[in-house]
N, C-alpha and C positions, 0 to 999 in steps of 0.2 A: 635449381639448387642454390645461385647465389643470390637468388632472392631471399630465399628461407635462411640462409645462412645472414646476411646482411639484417634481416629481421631478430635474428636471435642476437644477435651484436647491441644492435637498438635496449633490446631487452633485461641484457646483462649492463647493460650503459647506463640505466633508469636511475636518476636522483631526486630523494627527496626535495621538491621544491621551493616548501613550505620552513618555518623554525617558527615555531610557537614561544614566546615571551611569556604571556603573561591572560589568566581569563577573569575574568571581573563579573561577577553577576548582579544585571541593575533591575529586575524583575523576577519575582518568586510569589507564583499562584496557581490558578489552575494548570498554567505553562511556565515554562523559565525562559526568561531571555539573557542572554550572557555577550560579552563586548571579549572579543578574541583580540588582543594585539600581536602582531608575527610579521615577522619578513618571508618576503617571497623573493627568489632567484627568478628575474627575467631571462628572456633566452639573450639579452644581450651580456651576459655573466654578471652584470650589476646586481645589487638586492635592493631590494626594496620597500622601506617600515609603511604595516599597511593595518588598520582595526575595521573589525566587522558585528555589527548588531545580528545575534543571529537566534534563532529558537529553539530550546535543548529541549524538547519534551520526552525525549528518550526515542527508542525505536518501533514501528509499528508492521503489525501484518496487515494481509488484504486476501481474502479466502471466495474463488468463484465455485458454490456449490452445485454439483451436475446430479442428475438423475439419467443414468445412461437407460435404461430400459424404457421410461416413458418421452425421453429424449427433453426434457425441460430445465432450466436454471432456474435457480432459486434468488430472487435478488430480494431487498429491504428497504421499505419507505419510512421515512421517521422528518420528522420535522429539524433543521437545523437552522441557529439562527445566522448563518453565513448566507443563507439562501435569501431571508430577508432583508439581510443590510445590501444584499445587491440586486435588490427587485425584484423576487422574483413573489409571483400572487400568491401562495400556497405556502412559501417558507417550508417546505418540504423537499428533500432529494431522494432518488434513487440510486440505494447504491450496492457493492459488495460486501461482504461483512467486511469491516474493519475491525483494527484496537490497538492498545499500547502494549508493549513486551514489558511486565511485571517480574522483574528476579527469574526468569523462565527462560527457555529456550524459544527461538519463533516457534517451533512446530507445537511443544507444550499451550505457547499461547494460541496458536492459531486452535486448537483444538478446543481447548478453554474458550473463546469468545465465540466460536459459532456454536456452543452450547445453550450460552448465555442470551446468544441474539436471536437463535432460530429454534431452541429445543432438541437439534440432531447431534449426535455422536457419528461421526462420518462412518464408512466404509473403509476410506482412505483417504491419505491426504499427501500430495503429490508438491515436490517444490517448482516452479516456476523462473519465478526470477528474485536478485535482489537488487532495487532501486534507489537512488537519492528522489527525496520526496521533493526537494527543490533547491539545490544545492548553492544557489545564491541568496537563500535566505532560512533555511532550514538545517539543522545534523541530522534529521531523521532519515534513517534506513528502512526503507519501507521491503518486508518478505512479501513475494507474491506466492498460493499456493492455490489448486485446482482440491477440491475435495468430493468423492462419491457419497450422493446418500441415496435410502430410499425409504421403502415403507414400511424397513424396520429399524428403522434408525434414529425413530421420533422417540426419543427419554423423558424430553422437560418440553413445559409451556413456551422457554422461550418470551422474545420481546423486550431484552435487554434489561436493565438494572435500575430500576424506578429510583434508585440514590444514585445515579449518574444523568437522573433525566432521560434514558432511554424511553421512546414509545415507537415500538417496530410492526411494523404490519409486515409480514410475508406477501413476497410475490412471485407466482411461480411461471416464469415464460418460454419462451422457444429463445435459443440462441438467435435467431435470427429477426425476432423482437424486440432484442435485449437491441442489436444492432441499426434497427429503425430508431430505436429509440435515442441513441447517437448522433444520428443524422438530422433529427429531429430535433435537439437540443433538451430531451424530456430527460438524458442523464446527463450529469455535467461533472459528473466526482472523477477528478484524472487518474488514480487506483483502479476506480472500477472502468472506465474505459481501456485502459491498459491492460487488464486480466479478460476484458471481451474481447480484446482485439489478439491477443493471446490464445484464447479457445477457438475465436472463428479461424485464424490464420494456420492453428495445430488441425484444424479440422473434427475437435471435440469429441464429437460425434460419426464420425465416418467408422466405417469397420474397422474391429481389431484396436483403435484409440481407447 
């Protein structure tokens, strides 16, 4: 009891840390980059003037789709050129649907881009987590969500937005493929290892999940 009580003290005690000045944007293109100037309160109650280059692309989902009766995931190979400015032979990654949140709610988006990338209209679409994408160089919020599909849930072709350079190939594996392939270094997108590690550790697939 006076733990929990000492915990809830802590909680009611919480100050914002941060005092935002002033944002300056020095880059506007495919992404924004913006220079935040702000003081931060040390824990030694001094403050402290401090600016951060940081990247505003706005917010994004990351959607791992299941097929519970055939028991498989759905993941997505597309060529990225992140993959080749860090060597990798193929400039190709496998990953979870991703996307950016346009004027919409995550779950509107998230529903809207695995249309776009895979053809299906889920069964459902389940919230997971919500992440910083990398919070010493990023403001993106990244939605994590679990979505069902199956064999009746194929609408569109699918393969992304040839005006955004999308070229997606479906793939459709065993959760526990998806997981070698982890291990293996064959995925390397830190969303989609977070949403597999997510499903293996929920047990995805076990009864009643």
């Amino acid at each position: 009891m006076r733990l929990r009580a000492a915990a809830t003290r802590g909680i009611q005690a919480a100050i914002q840390r941060n005092e935002v000045i002033g944002v300056t944007t020095l880059l506007e293109g495919w992404s924004k980059v913006v220079r935040i100037l702000y003081r931060q309160l040390r824990r030694d109650g001094t403050w402290q003037l401090q600016d951060r280059d940081l990247l505003d692309r706005g917010h994004g989902i990351t959607v791992l789709l299941f097929n519970q009766e055939r028991k498989v995931i759905l993941l997505l190979k597309q060529p990225r050129i992140t993959a080749t400015m860090n060597a990798d032979p193929t400039g190709e990654m496998i990953e979870a649907c991703n996307g950016l949140i346009e004027n919409e709610s995550p779950l509107d988006c998230a529903f809207r881009e695995v249309l776009q990338e895979t053809g299906h209209r889920p069964l459902s679409m389940v919230s997971v987590a919500e992440v910083f994408a990398s919070p010493g160089a990023s403001l993106e919020v990244v939605h994590l969500f679990f979505a069902e599909f199956d064999d009746t849930t194929s609408v569109g072709v699918g393969g992304g937005l040839y005006s955004e350079g999308e070229d997606i190939e479906l793939l459709e594996v065993t959760l526990e493929q998806a997981m070698r392939w982890i291990d293996d270094r064959t995925i390397r997108d830190a969303r989609t290892i977070l949403v597999l590690q997510f499903a293996y550790l929920r047990g995805l697939f076990e009864a009643g999940k």
